[in-house]
C-alpha positions as CSV (number, residue, x, y, z in Angstrom):
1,X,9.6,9.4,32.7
2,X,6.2,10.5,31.1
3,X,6.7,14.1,32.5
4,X,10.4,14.1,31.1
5,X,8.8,13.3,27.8
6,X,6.3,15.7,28.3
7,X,9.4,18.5,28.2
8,X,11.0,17.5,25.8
9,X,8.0,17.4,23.7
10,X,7.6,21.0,24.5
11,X,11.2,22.0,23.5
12,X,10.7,20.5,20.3
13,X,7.5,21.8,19.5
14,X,9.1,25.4,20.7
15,X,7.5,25.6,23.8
16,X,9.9,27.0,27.2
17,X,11.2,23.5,29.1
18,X,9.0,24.9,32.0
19,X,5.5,24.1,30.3
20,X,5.2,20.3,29.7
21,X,3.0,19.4,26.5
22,X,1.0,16.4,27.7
23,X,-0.6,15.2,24.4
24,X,-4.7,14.7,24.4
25,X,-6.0,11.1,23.1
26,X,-5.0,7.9,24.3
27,X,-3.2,5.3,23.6
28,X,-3.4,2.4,21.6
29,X,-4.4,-0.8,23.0
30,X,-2.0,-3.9,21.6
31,X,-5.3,-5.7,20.5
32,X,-6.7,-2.6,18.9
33,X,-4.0,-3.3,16.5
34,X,-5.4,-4.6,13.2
35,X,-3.6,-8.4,12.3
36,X,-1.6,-8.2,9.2
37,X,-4.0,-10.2,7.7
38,X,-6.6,-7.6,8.0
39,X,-4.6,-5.1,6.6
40,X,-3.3,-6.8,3.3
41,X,-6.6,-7.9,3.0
42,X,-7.6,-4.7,2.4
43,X,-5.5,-4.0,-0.4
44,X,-7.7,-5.8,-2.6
45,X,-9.6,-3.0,-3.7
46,X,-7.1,-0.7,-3.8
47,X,-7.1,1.0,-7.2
48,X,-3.2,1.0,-7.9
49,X,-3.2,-2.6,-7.1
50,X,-6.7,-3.3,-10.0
51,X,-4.5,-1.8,-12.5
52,X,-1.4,-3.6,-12.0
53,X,-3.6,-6.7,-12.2
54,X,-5.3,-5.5,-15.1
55,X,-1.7,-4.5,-17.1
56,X,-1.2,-8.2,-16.0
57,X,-4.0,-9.4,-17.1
58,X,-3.6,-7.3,-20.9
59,X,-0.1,-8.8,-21.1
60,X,-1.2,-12.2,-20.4
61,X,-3.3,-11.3,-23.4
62,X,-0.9,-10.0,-25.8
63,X,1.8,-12.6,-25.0
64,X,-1.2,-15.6,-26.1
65,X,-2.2,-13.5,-29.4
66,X,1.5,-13.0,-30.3
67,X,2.0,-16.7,-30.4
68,X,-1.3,-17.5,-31.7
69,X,-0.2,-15.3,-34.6
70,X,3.1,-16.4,-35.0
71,X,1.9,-19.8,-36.7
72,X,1.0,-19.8,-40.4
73,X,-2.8,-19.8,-41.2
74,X,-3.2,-22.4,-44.1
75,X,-6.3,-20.9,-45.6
76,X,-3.6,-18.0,-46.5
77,X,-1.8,-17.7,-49.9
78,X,2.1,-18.1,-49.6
79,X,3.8,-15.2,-50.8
């Protein structure tokens, strides 16, 4: 089976049928895995995900000024 694999890696990759590609590294041991916990944890400091949070943060913002605003000030002379 790995040798089969080997071939057709070859006649993919251009290579005749004859000379099996056997690729170099190894492979990846089911614990070497990283838990999904590990990798969303990682997206904290990810920069796309700092803006979002600070556009969040900026609307949050806006939205509290816009209805702090949209009450009358008393100390302000009626038109």
């Amino acid at each position: 089976m790995y040798t089969l694999a080997c071939r057709q890696l070859a006649t993919v990759a251009g290579w005749p049928e004859t000379q099996a590609i056997e690729p170099r590294g190894g492979f990846i041991k089911l614990g070497a895995v990283p838990s999904s916990e590990a990798l969303l944890a990682g997206l904290d400091d990810h920069p796309r995900i700092a803006a979002l949070e600070s556009n969040y943060d900026a609307a949050v913002a806006r939205a509290a000024a816009e209805r702090r605003d949209a009450w009358p000030e008393p100390s302000s002379p009626s038109p």
